[in-house]
PyMOL Python script that loads the backbone (N, CA, C, O; Angstrom):
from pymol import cmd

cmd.read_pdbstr("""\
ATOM      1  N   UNK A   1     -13.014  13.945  10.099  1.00  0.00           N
ATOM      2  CA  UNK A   1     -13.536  12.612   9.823  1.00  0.00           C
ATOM      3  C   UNK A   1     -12.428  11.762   9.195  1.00  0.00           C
ATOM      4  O   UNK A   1     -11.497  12.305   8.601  1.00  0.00           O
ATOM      5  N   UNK A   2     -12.503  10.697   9.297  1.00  0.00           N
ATOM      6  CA  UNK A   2     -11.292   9.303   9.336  1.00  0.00           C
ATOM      7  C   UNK A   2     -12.062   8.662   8.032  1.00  0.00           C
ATOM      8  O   UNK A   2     -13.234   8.284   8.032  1.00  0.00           O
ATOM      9  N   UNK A   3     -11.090   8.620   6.844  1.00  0.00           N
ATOM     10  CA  UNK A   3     -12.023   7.438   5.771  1.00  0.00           C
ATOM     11  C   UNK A   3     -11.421   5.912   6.286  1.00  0.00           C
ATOM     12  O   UNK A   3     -10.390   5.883   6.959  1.00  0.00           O
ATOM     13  N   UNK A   4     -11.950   4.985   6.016  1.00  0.00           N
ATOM     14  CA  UNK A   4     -11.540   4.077   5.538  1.00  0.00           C
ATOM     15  C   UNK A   4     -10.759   3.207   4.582  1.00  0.00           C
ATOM     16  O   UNK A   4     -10.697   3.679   3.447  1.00  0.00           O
ATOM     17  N   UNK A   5     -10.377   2.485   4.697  1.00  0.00           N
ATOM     18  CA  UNK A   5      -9.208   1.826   4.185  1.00  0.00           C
ATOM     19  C   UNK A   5      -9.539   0.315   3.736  1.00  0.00           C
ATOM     20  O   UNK A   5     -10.308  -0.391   4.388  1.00  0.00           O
ATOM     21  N   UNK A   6      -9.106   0.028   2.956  1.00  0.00           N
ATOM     22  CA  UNK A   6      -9.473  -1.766   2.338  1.00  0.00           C
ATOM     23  C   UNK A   6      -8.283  -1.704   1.711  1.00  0.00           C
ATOM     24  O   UNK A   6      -7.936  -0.674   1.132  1.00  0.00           O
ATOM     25  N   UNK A   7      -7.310  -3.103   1.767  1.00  0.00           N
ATOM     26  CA  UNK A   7      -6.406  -3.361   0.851  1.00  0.00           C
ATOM     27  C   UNK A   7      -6.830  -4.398   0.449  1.00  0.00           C
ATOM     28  O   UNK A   7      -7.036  -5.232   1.331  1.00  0.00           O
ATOM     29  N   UNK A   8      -7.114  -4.773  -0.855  1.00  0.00           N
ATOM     30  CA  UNK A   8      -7.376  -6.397  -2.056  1.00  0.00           C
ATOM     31  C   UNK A   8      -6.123  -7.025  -2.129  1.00  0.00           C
ATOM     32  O   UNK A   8      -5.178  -6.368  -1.694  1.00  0.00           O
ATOM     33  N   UNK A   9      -5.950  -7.876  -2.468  1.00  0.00           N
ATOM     34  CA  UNK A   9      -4.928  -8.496  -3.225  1.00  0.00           C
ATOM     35  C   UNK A   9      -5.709  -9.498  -4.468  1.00  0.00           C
ATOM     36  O   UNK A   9      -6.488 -10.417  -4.215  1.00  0.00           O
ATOM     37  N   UNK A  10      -5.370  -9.150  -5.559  1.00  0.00           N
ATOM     38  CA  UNK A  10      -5.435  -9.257  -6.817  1.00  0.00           C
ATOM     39  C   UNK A  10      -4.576 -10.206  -7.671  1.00  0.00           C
ATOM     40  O   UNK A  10      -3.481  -9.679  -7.866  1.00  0.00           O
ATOM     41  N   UNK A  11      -4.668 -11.307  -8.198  1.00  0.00           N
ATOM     42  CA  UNK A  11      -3.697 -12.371  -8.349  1.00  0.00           C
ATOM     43  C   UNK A  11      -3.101 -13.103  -7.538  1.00  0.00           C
ATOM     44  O   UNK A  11      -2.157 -13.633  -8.125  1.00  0.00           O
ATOM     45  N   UNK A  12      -3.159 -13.416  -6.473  1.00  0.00           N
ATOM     46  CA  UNK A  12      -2.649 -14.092  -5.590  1.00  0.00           C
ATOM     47  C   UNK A  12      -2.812 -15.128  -6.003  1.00  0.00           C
ATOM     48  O   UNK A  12      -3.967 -15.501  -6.203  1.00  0.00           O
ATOM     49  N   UNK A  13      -1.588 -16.077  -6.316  1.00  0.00           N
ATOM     50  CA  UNK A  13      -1.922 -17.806  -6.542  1.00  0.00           C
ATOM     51  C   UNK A  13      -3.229 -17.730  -7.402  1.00  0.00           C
ATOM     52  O   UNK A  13      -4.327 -18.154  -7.043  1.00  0.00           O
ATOM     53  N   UNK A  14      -2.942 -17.132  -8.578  1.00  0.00           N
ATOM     54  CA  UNK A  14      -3.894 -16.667  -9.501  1.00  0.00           C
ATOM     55  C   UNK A  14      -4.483 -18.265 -10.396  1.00  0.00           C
ATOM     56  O   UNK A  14      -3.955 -19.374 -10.310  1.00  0.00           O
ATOM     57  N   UNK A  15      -5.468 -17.954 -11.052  1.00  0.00           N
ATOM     58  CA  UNK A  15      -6.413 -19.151 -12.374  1.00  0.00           C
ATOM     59  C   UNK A  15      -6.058 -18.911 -13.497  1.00  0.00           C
ATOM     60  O   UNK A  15      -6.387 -19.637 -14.435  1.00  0.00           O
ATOM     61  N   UNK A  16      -5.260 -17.767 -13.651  1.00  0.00           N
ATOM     62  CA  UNK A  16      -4.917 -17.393 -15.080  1.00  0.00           C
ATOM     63  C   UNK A  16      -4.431 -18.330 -15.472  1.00  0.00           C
ATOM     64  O   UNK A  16      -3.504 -18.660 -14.733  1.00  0.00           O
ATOM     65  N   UNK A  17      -4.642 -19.340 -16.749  1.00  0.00           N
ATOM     66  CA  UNK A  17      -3.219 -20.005 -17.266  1.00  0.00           C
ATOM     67  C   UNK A  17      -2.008 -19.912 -17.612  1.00  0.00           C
ATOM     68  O   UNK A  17      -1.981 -19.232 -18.639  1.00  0.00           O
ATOM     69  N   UNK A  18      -0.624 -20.337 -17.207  1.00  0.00           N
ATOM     70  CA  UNK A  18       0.317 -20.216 -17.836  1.00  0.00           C
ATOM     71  C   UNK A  18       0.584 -21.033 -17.947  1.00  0.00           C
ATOM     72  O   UNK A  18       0.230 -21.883 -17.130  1.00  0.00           O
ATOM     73  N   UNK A  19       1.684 -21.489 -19.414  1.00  0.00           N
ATOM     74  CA  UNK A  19       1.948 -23.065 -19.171  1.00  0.00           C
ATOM     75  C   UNK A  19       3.253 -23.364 -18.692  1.00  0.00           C
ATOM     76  O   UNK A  19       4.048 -22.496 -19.051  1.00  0.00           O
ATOM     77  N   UNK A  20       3.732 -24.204 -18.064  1.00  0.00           N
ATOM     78  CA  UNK A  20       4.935 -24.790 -17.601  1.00  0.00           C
ATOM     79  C   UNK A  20       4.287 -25.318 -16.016  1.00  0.00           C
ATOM     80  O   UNK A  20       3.236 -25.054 -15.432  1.00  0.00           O
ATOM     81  N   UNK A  21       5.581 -26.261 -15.638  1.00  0.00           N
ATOM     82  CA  UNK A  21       5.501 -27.097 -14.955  1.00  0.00           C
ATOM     83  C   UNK A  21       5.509 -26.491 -13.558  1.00  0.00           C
ATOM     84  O   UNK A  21       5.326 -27.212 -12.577  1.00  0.00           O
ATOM     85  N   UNK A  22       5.729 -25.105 -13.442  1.00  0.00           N
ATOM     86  CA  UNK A  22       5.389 -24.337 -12.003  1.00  0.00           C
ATOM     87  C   UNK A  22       4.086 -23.761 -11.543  1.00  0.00           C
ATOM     88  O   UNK A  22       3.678 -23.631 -10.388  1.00  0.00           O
ATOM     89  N   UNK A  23       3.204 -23.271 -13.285  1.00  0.00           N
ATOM     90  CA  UNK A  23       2.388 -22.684 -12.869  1.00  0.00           C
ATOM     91  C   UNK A  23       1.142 -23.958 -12.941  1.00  0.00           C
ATOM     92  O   UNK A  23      -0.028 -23.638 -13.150  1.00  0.00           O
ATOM     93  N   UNK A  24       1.383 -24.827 -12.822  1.00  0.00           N
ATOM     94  CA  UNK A  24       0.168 -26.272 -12.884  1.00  0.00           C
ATOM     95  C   UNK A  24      -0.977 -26.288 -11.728  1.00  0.00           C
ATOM     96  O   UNK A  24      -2.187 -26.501 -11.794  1.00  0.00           O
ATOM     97  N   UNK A  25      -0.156 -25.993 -10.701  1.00  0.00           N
ATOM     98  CA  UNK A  25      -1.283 -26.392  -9.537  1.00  0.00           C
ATOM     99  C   UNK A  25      -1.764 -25.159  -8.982  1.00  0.00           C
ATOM    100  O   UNK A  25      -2.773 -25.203  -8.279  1.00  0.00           O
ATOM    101  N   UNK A  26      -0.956 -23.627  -9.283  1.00  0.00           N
ATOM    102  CA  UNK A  26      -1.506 -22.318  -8.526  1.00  0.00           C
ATOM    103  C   UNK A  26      -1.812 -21.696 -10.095  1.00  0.00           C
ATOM    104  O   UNK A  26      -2.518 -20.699 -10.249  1.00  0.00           O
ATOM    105  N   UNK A  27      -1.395 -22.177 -10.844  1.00  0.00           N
ATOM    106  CA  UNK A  27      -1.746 -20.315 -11.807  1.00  0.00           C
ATOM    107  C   UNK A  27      -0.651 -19.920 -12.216  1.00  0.00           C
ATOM    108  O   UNK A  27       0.369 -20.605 -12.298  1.00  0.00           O
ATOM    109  N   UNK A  28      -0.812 -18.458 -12.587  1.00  0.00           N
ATOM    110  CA  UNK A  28       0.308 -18.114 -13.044  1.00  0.00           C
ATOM    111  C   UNK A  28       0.131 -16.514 -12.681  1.00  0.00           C
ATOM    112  O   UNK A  28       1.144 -15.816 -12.716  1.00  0.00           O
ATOM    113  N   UNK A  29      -1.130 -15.925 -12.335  1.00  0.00           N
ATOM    114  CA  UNK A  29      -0.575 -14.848 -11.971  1.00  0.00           C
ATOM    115  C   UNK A  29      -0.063 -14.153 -10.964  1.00  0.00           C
ATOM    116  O   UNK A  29      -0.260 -14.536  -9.810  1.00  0.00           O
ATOM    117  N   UNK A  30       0.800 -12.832 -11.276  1.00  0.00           N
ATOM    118  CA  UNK A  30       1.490 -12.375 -10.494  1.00  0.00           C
ATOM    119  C   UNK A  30       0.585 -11.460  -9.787  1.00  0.00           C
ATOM    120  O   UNK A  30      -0.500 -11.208 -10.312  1.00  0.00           O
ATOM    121  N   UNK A  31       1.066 -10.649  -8.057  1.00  0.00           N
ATOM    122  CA  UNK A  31       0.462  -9.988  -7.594  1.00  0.00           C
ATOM    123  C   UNK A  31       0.068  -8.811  -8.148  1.00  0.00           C
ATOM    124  O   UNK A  31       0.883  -8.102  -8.739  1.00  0.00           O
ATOM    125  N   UNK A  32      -1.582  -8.377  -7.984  1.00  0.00           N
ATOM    126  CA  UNK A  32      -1.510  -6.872  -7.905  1.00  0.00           C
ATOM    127  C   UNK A  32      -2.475  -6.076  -6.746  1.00  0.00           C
ATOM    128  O   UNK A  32      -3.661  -6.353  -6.571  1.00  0.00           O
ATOM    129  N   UNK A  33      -1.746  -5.057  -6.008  1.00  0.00           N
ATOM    130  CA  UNK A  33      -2.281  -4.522  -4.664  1.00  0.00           C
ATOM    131  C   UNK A  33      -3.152  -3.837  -4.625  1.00  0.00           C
ATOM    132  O   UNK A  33      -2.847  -2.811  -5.233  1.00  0.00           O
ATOM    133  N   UNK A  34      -4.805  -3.753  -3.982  1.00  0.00           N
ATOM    134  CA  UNK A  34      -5.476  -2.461  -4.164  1.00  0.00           C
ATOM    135  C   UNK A  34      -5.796  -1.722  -3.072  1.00  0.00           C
ATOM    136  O   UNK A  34      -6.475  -2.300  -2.223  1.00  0.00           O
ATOM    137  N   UNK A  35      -5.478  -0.562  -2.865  1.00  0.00           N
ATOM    138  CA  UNK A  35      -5.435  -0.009  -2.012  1.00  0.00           C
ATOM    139  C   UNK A  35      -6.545   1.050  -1.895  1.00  0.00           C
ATOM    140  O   UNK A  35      -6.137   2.107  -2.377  1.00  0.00           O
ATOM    141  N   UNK A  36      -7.780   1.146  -1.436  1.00  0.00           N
ATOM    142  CA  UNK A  36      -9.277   2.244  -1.139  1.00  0.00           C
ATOM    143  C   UNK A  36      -9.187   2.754   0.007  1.00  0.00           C
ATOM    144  O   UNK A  36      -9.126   2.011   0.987  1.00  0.00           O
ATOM    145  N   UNK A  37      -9.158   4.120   0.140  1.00  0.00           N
ATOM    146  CA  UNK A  37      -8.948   4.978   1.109  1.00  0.00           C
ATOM    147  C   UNK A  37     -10.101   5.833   0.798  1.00  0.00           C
ATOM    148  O   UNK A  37     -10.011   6.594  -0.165  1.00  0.00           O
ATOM    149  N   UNK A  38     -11.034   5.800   1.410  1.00  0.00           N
ATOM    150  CA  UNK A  38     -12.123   6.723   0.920  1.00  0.00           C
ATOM    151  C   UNK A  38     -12.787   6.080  -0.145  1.00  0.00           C
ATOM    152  O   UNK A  38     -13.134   4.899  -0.172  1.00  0.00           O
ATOM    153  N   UNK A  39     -13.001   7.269  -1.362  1.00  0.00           N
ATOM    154  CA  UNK A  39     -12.732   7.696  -2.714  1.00  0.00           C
ATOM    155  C   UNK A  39     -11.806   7.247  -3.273  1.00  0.00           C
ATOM    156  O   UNK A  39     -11.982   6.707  -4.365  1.00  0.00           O
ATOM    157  N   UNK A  40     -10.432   7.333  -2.661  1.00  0.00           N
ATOM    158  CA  UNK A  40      -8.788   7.591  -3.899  1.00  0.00           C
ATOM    159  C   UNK A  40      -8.507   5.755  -3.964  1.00  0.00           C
ATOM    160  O   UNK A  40      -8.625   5.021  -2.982  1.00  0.00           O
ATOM    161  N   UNK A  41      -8.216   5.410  -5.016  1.00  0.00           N
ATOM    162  CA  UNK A  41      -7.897   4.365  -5.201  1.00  0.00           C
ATOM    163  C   UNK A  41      -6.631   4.092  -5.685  1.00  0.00           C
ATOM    164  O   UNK A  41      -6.485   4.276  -6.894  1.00  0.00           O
ATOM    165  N   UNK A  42      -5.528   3.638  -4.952  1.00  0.00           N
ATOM    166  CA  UNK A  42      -4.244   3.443  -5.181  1.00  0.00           C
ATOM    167  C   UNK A  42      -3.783   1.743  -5.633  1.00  0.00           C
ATOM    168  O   UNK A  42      -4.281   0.862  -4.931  1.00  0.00           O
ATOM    169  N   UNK A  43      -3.056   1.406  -6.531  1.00  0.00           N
ATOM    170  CA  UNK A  43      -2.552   0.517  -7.244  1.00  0.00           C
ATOM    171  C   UNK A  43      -1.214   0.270  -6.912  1.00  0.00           C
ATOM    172  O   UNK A  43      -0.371   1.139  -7.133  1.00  0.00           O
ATOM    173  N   UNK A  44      -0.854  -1.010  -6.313  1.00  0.00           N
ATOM    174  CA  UNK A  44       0.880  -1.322  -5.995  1.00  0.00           C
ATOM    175  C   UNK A  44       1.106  -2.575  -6.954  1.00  0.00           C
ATOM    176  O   UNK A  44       0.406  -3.545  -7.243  1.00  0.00           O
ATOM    177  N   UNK A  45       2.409  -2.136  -7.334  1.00  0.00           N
ATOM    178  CA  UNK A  45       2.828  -3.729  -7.784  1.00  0.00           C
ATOM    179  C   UNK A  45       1.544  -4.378  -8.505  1.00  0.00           C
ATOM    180  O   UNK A  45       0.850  -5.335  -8.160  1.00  0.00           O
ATOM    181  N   UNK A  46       1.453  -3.367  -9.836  1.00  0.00           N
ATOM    182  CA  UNK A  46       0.248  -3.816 -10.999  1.00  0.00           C
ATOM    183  C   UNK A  46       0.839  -5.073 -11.713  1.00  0.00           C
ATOM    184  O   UNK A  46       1.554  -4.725 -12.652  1.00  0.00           O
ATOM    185  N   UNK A  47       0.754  -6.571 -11.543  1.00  0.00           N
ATOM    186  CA  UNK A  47       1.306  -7.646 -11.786  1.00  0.00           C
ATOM    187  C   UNK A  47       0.165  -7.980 -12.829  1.00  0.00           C
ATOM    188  O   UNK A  47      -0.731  -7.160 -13.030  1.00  0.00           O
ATOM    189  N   UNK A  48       0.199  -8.928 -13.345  1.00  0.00           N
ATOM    190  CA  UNK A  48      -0.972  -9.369 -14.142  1.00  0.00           C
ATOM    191  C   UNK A  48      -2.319  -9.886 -13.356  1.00  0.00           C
ATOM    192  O   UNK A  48      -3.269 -10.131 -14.101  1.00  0.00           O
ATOM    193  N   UNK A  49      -2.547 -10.102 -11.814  1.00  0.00           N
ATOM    194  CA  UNK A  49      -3.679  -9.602 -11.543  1.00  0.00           C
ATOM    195  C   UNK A  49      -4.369  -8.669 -11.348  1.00  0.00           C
ATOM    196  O   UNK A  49      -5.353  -8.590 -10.612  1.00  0.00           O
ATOM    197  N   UNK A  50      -3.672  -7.525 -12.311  1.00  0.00           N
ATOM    198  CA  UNK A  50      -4.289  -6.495 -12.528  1.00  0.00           C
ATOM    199  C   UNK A  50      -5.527  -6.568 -13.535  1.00  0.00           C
ATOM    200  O   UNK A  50      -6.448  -5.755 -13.465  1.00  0.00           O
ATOM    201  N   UNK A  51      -5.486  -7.571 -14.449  1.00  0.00           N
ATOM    202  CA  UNK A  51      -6.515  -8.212 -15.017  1.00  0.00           C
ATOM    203  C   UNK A  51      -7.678  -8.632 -14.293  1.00  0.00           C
ATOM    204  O   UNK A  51      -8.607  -8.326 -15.040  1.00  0.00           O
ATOM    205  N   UNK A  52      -8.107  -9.110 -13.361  1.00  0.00           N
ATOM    206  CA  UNK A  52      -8.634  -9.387 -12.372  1.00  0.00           C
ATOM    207  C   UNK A  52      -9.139  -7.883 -12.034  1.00  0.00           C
ATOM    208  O   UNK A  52     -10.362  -7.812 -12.156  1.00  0.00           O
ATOM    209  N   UNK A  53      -8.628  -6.850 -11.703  1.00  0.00           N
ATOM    210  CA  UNK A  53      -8.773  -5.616 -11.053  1.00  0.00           C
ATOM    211  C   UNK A  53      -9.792  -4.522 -11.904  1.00  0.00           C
ATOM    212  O   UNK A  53     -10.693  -3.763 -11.547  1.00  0.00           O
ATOM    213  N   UNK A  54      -9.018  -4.933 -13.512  1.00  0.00           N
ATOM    214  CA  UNK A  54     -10.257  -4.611 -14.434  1.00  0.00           C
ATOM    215  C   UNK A  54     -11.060  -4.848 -14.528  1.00  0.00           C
ATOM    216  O   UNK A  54     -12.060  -4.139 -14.645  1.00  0.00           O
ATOM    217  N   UNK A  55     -10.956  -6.021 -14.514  1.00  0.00           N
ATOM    218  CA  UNK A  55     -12.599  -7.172 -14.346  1.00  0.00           C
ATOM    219  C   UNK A  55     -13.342  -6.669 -13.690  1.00  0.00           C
ATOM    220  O   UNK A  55     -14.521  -6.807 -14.017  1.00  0.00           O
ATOM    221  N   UNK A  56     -13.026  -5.845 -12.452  1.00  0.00           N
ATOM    222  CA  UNK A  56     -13.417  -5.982 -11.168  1.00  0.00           C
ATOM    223  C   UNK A  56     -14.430  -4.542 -11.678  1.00  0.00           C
ATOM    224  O   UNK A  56     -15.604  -4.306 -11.396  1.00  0.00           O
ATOM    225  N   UNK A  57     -13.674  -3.921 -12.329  1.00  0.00           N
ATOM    226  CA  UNK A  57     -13.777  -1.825 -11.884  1.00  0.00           C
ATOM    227  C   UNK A  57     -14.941  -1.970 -13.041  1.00  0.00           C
ATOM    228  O   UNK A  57     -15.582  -0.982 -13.400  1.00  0.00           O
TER     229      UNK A  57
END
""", "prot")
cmd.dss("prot")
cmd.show_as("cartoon", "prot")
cmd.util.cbc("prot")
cmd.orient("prot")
């Protein structure tokens, strides 16, 4: 049997605030990857939308 697979992306052009004049119109957070295979849950490039990911779990 074949599991399934889902990849998230987590922070993308994130709402988090940061302040300065780059993060004004997207945010400020950085990526984080989620990767569900089944059961096993794998994490890439835990950026500060990994906050988001907690939120999530």
């Amino acid at each position: 049997m074949r599991d399934n697979f889902t990849v998230t992306f987590w922070g993308v052009r994130g709402s988090r605030p940061v302040p300065g004049p780059d993060t004004v119109k997207y945010g400020g957070n950085t990526p984080c990857v989620q990767l569900q295979i089944g059961s096993r849950l794998l994490i890439f490039d835990a950026g500060t939308g990994i906050c988001n990911l907690g939120q999530h779990l």
